[in-house]
N, C-alpha and C positions, 0 to 999 in steps of 0.2 A: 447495372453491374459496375463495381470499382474496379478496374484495373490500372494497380500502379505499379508496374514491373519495375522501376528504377529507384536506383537510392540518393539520397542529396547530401553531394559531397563537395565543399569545397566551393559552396554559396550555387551549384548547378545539381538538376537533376540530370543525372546521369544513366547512362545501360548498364546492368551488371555484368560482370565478366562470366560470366554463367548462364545456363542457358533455365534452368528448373526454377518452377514456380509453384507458390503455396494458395494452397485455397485457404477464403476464409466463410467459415459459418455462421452461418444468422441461427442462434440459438434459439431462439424463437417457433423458426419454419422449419430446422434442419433443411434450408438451403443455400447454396453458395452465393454469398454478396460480391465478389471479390477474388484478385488473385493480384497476389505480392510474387517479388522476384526472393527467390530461395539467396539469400547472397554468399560466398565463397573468399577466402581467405585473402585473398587478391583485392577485392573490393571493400573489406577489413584495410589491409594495410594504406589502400589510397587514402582511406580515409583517417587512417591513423596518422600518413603524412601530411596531408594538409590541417589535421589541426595542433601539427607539431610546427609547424611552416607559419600557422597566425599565432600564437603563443608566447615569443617575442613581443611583439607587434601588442596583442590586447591586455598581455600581463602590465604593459607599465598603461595601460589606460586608466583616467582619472576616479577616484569615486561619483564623482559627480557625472561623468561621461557614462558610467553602468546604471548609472539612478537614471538618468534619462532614459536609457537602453532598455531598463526594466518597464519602466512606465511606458514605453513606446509599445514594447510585447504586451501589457495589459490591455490596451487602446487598440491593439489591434486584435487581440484575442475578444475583445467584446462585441468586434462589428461580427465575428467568425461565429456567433454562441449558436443561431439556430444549424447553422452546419453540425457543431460538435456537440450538442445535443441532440441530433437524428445518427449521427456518426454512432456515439456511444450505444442508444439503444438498438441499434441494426445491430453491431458487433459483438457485445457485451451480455443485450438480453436484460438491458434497466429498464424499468417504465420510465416513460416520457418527463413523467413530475421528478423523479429522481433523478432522472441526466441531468435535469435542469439546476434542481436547489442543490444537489448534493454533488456530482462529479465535475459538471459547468465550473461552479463557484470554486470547490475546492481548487480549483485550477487554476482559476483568478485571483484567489486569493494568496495565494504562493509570489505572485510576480509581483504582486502589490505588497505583500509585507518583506520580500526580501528587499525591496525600492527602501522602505521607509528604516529597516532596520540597517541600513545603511548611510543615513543619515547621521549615525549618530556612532556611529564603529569608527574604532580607532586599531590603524593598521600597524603603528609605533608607539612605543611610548619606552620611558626612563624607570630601570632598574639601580639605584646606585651608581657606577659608573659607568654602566653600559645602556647602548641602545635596544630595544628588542624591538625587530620588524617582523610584522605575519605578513609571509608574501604566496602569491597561487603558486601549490604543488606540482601544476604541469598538466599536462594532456588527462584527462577523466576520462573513464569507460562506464558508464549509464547503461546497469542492465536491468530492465524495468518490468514489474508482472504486468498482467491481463486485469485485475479482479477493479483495479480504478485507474483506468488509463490516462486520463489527467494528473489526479492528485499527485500519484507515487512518481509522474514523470517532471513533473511542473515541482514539485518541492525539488528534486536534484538540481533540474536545468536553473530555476533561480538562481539556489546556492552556489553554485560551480560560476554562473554569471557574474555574481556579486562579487565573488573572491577575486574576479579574474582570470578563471581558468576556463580551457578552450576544451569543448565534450565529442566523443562518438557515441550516440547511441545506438543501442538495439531494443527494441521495444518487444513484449510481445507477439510472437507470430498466428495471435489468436484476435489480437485486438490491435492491430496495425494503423489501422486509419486516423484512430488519432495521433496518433505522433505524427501522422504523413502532414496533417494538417497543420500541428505545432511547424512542423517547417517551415509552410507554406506562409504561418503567421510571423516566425522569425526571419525570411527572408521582405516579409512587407516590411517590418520595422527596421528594415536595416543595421540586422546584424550583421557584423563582417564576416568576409566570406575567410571558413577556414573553422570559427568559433563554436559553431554547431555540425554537424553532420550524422544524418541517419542509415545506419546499415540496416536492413530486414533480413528476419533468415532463419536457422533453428539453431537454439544453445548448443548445440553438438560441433557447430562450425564458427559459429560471431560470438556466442558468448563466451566458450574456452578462448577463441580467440581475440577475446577483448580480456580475460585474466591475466593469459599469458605471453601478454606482447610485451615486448623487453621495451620499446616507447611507452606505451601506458605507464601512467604515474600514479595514476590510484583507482580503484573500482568500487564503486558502490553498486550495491546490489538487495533488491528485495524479491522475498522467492519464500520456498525450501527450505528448507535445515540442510536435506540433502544436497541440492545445486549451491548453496553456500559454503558446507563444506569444501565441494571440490574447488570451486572459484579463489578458497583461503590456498589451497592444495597449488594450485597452478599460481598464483599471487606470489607464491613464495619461494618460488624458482627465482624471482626476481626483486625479490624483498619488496615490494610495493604493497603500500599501503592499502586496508578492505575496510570498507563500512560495508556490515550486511542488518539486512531488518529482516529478519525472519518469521517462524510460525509463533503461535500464541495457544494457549490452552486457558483463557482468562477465565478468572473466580468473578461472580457478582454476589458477594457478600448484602444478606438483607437482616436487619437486626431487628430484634423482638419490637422493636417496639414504632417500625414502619407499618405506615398502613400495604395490606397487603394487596387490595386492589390496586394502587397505586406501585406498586413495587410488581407486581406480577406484568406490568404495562411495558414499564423499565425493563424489564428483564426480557420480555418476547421481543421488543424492538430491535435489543440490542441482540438476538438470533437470526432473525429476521432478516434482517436489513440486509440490500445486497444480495439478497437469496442469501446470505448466511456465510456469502465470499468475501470475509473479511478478519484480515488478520488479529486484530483487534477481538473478534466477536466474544461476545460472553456467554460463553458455551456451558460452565459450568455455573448452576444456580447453587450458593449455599445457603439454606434456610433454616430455622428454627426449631428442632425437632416438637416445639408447642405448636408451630404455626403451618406445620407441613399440609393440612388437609384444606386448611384455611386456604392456603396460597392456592392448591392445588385446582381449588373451587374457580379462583379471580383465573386459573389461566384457561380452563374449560372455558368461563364465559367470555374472554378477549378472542379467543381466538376462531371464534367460527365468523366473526365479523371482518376478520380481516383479508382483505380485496387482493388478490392474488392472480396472475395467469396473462395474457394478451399485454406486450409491454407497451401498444401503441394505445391502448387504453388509458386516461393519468389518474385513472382512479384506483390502480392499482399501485401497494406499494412494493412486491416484487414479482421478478419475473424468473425466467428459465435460469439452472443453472449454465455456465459458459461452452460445455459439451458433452460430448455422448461421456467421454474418461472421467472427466468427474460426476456425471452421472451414475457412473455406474460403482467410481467410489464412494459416494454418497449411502447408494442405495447398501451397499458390501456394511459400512459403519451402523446401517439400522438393523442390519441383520441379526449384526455381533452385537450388538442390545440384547436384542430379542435371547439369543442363544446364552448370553452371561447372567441371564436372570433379572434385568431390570425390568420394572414395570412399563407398560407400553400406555401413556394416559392421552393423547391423541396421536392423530395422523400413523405414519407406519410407512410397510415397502410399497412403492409401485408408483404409479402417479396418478394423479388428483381427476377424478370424475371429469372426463370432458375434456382436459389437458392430454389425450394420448398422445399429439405431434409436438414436437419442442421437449427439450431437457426439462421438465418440469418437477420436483418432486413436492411431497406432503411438508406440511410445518408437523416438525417430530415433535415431542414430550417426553422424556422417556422420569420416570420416580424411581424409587426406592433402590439407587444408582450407588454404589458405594466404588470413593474413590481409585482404588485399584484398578476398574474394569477400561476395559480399553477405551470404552466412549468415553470415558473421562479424564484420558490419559493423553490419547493423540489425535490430533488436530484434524478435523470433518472436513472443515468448510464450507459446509452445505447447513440448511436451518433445523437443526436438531441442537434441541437441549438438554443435558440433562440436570437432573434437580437431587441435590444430598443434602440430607440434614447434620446439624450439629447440635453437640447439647450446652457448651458456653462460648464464651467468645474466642482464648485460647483454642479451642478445638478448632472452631471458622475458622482463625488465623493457620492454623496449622496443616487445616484441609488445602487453602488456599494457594498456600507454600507448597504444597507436594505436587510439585510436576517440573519437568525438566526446564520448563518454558518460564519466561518473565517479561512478557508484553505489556499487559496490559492488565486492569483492575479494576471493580467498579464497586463500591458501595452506597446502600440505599437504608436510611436511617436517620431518627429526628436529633438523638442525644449526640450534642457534638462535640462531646470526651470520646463516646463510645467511636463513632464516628472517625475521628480524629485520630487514634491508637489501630483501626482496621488499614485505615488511609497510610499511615506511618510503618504498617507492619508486614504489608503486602512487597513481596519481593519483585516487582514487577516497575516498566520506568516509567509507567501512566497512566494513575489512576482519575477516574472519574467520579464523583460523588452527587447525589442524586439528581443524575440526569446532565449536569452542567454542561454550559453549553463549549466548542473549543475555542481554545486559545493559541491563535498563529505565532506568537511570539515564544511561547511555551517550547520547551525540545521534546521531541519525540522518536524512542527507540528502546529498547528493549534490555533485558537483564538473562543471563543465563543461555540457553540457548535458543534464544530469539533473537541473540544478535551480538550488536558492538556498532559503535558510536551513535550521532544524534542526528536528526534532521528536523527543519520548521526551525523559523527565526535564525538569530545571528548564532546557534548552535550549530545550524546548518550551516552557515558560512565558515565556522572555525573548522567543519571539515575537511574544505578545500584549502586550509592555508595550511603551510612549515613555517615555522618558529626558528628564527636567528635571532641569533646574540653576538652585537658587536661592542668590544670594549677598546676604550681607550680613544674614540674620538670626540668626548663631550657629548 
């Protein structure tokens, strides 16, 4: 059992000024690993002042002083991996192979390329007469989801490190344990005390109160559409600056003239993966209307091969969704399939033969999906696809574009005009093309209502800086 009832504030862990405590669920067993301290407005603000108290102090710290800082976090995040790889999967419900290659890494690789993209960042430079300095914006508020509790937490904390600026986080109160750990790995490396600090608790108390603190200087946040609206709503009581990364409704655009086993592979992965909790996911297939039965064949036979269920098994590549809520919005989204008239080409309601304990559901299919209908409108985040056809490439690009969202995009396709004009036409701020692998250095974030500004690489740095202009001293 984890029991970490205190928050770490101010280089100490500390009691909360509260006495309520949150369970956390192993999605897996539907049973309790854990219990976090519920935190309270009181233990928001201490910790909003001490990283208002080191902010001074680390703002004029050297580049090379956070390049050390950063690497020092990686170094120590690497002795921590089997911890934060049994961490993840108890919490989250990843198989063991994917804690490791996929949320481990990503987390590693965040503190390692904010180190190197720093390197070479320039924090001044000459405009005609004037100087322009990017200096840190000030105290950060980190509110972070459940679905990769590394990745989406370790891309902020770099960036906000790198620029200078001094963070409170709130992590999840579903997947807590890693960030408990990030601490425990920022206080070995000798970050100074004040620079980091973690509140636990529910958005209803830490995260409005990490919007609307008149010390907070700026808020990023990945979530919702809805919890970012309000977050912009509360932000703006005090004009402070929002990066949010929100929902995604992504196109994976497959053109005539991909092979369609190979493209039917691409395409379930990217449903799949994460059980399907991912912002990012390519939820929506557009296909061929030549090639629709074709494809339909390649996802019939990929998909009874693929290893599913017990996440301490690694030959599994997903596991439970993260709880009973979204379970049961999962299961509510196959329904309204079923009821809007799409075809049902595997899996379905309920869950998977033998999996009756654990949040587990079916890998969905859903055909002959026409873009209006709600599964293909708003955001599942559970492993359901569905699949529209199109009859040229203007109509793909146009299916592609109709939804409120602009995350993310994916094309799979040999001719690299054709290729190359989907990639260019997609309204979304990340596209991938067949299969490629990522690039840290790359920015990442969203168009439309999936968001507003960047994170990964020195994009992510330029969030945490303001922009001055001095004139007239050479």
């Amino acid at each position: 059992m984890r029991n970490r009832l205190q928050h770490f504030i101010n280089g100490e862990w500390v009691d909360s000024t509260g006495s309520k405590t949150i369970e956390v669920i192993n999605p897996a067993t539907e049973e309790v690993i854990g219990r976090i301290s519920d935190g309270t407005q009181e233990d928001l603000d201490k910790a909003v002042a001490a990283a208002r108290a080191a902010f001074p102090s680390f703002s004029q710290t050297s580049k090379e002083e956070r390049i050390a800082m950063l690497n020092r976090i990686a170094d120590e995040y690497e002795k921590r991996k089997d911890e934060i790889v049994e961490v993840i999967t108890q919490e989250l419900g990843s198989p063991l192979s994917i804690s490791e290659q996929t949320h481990y890494n990503l987390g590693l690789a965040h503190y390692r390329q904010a180190a190197v993209e720093l390197e070479n960042f320039e924090f001044t430079e000459k405009r005609g007469g004037a100087v322009v300095r990017k200096e840190p914006i000030g105290v950060s508020g980190l509110i972070t989801p459940w679905n990769f509790p590394t990745n989406q937490t370790s891309t902020k904390l770099a960036s906000a490190f790198a620029a200078g600026c001094t963070v409170v986080l709130k992590p999840s109160e579903l997947t807590p344990f890693a960030a408990i750990l990030l601490a425990e790995i920022f206080q070995a490396a000798g970050v100074p005390k004040g620079v980091f600090n973690l509140v636990n608790g529910y958005g209803e108390v830490v995260g409005n109160g990490i919007s609307s603190h008149p010390d907070i200087d700026f808020v990023s946040f990945t979530g919702s559409g809805a919890v970012g609206q309000k977050i912009t709503e509360n932000a703006a009581k005090t004009i402070k600056r929002v990066a949010l990364e929100l929902g995604g409704k992504s196109p994976l655009v497959v053109l005539d003239d991909a092979d369609m086993s190979k493209a039917a592979q691409i395409a379930i992965s990217n449903v799949v993966f994460n059980s399907g909790q991912v912002c990012v996911a390519a939820t929506r297939t557009l296909v061929p209307k030549s090639k629709h039965d074709e494809f339909i064949a390649a996802v019939k036979a990929i998909l009874p091969n693929i290893a599913y269920g017990d996440p301490q098994d690694k030959k599994n590549v997903f596991g439970p969704l993260v709880s009973e809520k979204q379970y049961n919005r999962v299961q509510g989204y196959i329904q309204k399939g079923l009821e809007e008239g799409a075809t049902l080409v595997y899996g379905g309601p309920g869950k998977p033969e033998g999996l009756e304990k654990g949040y587990y559901v079916k890998p969905t299919v859903f055909a002959n999906v026409k873009n209006d209908m709600t599964i293909a409108q708003e955001e599942i985040f559970g492993p359901v696809m569905s699949i529209i056809t199109y009859e040229d490439l203007d109509e793909a690009i146009e299916i592609a574009n109709d939804t409120v969202y602009g995350l993310a995009g994916y094309v799979v396709g040999e001719d690299s005009e054709k290729v190359q004009k989907v990639a260019n036409s997609i309204r979304a701020g990340h596209i991938t093309v067949n299969n490629a692998s990522m690039e840290f250095s790359a920015p990442f974030g969203g168009y439309k209502q999936s968001g507003n500004g960047r994170e990964w690489g020195s994009y992510g740095i330029e969030e945490y800086l303001e922009v001055k202009s001095i004139v007239g001293i050479g």
